[in-house]
C-alpha positions in Angstrom: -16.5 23.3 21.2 -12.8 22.9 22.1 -10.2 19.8 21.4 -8.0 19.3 23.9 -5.3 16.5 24.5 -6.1 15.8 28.7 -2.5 14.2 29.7 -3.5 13.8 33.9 -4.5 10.8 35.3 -8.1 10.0 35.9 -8.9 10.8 39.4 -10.2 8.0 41.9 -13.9 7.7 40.0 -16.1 4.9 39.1 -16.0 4.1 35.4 -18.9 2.7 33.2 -19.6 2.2 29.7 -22.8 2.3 28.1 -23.3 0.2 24.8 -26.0 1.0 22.8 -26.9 -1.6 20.0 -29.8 -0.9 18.5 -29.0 -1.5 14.9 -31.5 -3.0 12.3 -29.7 -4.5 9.1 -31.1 -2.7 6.5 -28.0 -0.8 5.2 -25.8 -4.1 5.5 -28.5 -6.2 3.1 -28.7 -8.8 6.6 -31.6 -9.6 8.0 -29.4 -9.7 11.2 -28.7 -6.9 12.8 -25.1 -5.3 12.0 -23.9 -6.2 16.0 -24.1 -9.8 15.1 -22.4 -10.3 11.9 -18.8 -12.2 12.5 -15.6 -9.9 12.2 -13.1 -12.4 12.5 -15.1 -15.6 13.7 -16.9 -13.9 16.4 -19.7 -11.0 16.5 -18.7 -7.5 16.0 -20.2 -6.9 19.6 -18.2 -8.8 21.2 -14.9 -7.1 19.9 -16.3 -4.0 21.1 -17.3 -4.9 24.5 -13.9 -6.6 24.8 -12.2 -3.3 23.6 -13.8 -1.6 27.2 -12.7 -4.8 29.3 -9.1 -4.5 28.2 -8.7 -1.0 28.9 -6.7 0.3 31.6 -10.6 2.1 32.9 -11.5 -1.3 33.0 -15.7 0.2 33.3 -18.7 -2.0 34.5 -20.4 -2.3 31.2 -24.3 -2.0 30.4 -25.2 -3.2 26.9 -28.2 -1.7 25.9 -30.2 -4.0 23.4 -33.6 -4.6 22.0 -35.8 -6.7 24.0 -36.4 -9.0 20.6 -32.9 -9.9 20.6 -31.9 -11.0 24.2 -31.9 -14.5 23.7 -29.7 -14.6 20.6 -27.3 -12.4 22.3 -27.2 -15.3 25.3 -26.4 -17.7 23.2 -23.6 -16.5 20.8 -22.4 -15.5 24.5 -23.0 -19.4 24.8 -21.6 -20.1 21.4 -18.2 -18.3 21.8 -17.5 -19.0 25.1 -17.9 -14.8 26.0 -17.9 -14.6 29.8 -17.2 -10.9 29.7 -19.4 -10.1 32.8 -22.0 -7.0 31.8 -25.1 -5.9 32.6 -27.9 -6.2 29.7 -31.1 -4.3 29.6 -33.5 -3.7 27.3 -33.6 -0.5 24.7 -36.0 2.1 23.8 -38.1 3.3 21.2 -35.1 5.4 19.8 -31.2 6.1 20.7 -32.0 8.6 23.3 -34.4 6.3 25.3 -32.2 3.3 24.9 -29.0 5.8 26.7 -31.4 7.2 28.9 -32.3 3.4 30.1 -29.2 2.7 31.2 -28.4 6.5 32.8 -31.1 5.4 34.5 -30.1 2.6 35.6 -26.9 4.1 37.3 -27.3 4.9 40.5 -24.0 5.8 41.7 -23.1 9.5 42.2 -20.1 11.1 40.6 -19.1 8.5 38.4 -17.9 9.0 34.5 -20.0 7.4 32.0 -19.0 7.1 28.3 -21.8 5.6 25.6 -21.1 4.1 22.5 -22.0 2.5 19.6 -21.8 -1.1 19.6 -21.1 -1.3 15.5 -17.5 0.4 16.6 -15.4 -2.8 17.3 -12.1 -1.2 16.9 -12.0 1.7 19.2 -8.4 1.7 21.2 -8.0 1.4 25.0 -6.1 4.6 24.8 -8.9 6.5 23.6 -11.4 5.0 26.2 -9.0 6.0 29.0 -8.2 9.7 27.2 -11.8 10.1 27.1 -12.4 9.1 31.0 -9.6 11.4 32.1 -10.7 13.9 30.0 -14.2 13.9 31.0 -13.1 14.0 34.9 -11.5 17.1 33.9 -13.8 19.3 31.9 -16.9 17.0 32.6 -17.3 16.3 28.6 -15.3 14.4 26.1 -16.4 13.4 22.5 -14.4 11.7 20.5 -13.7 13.4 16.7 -11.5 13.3 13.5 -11.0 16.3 11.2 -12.1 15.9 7.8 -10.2 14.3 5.5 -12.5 15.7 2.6 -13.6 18.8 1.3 -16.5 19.9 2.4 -19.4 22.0 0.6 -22.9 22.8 2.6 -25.6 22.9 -0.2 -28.5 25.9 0.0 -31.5 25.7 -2.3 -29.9 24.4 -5.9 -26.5 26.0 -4.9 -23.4 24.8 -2.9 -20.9 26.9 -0.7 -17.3 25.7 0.1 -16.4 25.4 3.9 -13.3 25.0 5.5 -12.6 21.5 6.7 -9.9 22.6 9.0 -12.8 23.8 11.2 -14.9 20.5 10.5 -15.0 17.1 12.8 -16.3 14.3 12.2 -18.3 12.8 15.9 -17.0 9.4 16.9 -17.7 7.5 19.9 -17.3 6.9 22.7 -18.8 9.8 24.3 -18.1 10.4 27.9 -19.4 12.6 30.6 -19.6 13.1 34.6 -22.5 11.4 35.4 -24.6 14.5 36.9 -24.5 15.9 33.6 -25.4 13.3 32.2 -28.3 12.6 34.1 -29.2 15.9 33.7 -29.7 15.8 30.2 -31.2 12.8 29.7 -34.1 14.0 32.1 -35.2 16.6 29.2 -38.0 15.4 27.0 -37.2 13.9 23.5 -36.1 16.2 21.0 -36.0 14.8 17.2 -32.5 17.3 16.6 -30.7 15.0 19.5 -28.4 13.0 17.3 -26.0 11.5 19.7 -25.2 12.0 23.0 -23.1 15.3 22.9 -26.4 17.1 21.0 -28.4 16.0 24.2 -26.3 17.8 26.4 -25.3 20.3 24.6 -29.0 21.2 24.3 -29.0 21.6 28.3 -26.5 23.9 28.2 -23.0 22.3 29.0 -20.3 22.8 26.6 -18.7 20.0 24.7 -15.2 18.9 25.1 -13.5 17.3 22.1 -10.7 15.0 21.9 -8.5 13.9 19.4 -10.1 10.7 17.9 -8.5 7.8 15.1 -9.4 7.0 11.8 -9.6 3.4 12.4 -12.5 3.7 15.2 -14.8 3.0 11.6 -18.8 2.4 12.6 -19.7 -0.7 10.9 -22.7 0.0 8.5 -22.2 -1.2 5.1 -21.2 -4.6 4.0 -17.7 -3.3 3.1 -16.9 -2.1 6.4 -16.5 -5.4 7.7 -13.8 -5.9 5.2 -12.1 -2.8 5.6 -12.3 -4.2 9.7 -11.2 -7.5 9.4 -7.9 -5.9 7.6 -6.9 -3.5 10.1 -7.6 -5.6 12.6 -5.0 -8.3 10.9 -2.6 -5.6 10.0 -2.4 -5.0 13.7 -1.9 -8.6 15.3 1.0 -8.8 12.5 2.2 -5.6 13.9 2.0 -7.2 17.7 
């Protein structure tokens, strides 16, 4: 792997955004899925799909979601006025065949596709568009922050220090040229595919990263929705 900073513009490509949402609620104590839960009056979903519709990419957007929850996602669309236009299709047994229903469904050639999780409501437009251009570039780009902690890998009943300066911590969005992408998601299931990056790494492509921010947080606990709401207030005071 390599980080790179990609400062040239995006060359004249198609641009599409994959959001996966496939969440239970378990780990937020809801017995709604984490997607749905309000972050400042509305779901966290729609923050996130708004974050791809305001970027400068501006990417046709495919929300990947359980069948089971369709109709609740049409009508807080109804509820909150969200007229976002996006394409929604139905998810798979795990992550990888919820992507690879949506890679599927993208027929275009020579496009850039970035997937990400819909439970990360505050990624930046700048990052979405660093991560197209850089993906046009090098044909991957996965979006990571170094370790702010130490870090110590534990074998057997003993621990061993490692050196967070060479440790990242994976974000989303993950974005790739489309034949790739495609490529990779044609392998069979493997249970070590984590997120996106692992798949095609596994198919032999290396992986670009780039420079990521703290504040892209993944909403999983009921704290995060706190820690949310206040950066997303510090920065409308800041506007």
């Amino acid at each position: 792997m390599q980080l790179t900073n990609s400062k040239s513009e995006t060359p004249d490509q198609k641009h599409y955004a994959v959001i996966v949402a496939g969440g239970s609620g378990t780990r937020m104590q809801s017995a709604l899925p984490k997607q749905f839960l309000l972050l400042c009056g509305k779901p966290v979903l729609m923050h996130t799909i708004e974050a791809f519709y305001n970027s400068k990419s501006s990417p046709q957007i495919i929300l990947v979601l359980h069948a089971s929850y369709h109709d609740l996602w049409k009508q807080l669309c109804n509820n909150h006025h969200f007229t976002i236009q996006h394409t929604l299709i139905a998810g798979g047994e795990t992550r990888f065949h919820s992507v690879k229903n949506a890679v599927d469904l993208i027929l275009d050639n020579n496009v850039l596709i970035a997937v990400h999780d819909a439970v990360r409501p505050l990624v930046s437009g700048a990052i979405i568009d660093e991560a197209y251009q850089c993906a046009a570039e090098n044909g991957t780009a996965v979006t990571a922050v170094k370790s702010r902690d130490s870090i110590r890998k534990l074998n057997g009943n003993t621990s061993t220090s490692l050196n967070r300066d060479e440790i990242y911590l994976v974000q989303t969005p993950q974005t790739f040229q489309s034949a790739l992408l495609k490529e990779a998601y044609n392998q069979p299931y493997n249970p070590n595919f984590t997120d996106d990056a692992s798949v095609v790494e596994y198919a032999g492509t290396p992986i670009t990263l780039i420079e990521g921010n703290y504040s892209n947080i993944k909403i999983t606990f009921p704290e995060d929705i706190i820690v949310a709401e206040a950066l997303i207030n510090k920065k409308s005071h800041q506007l």
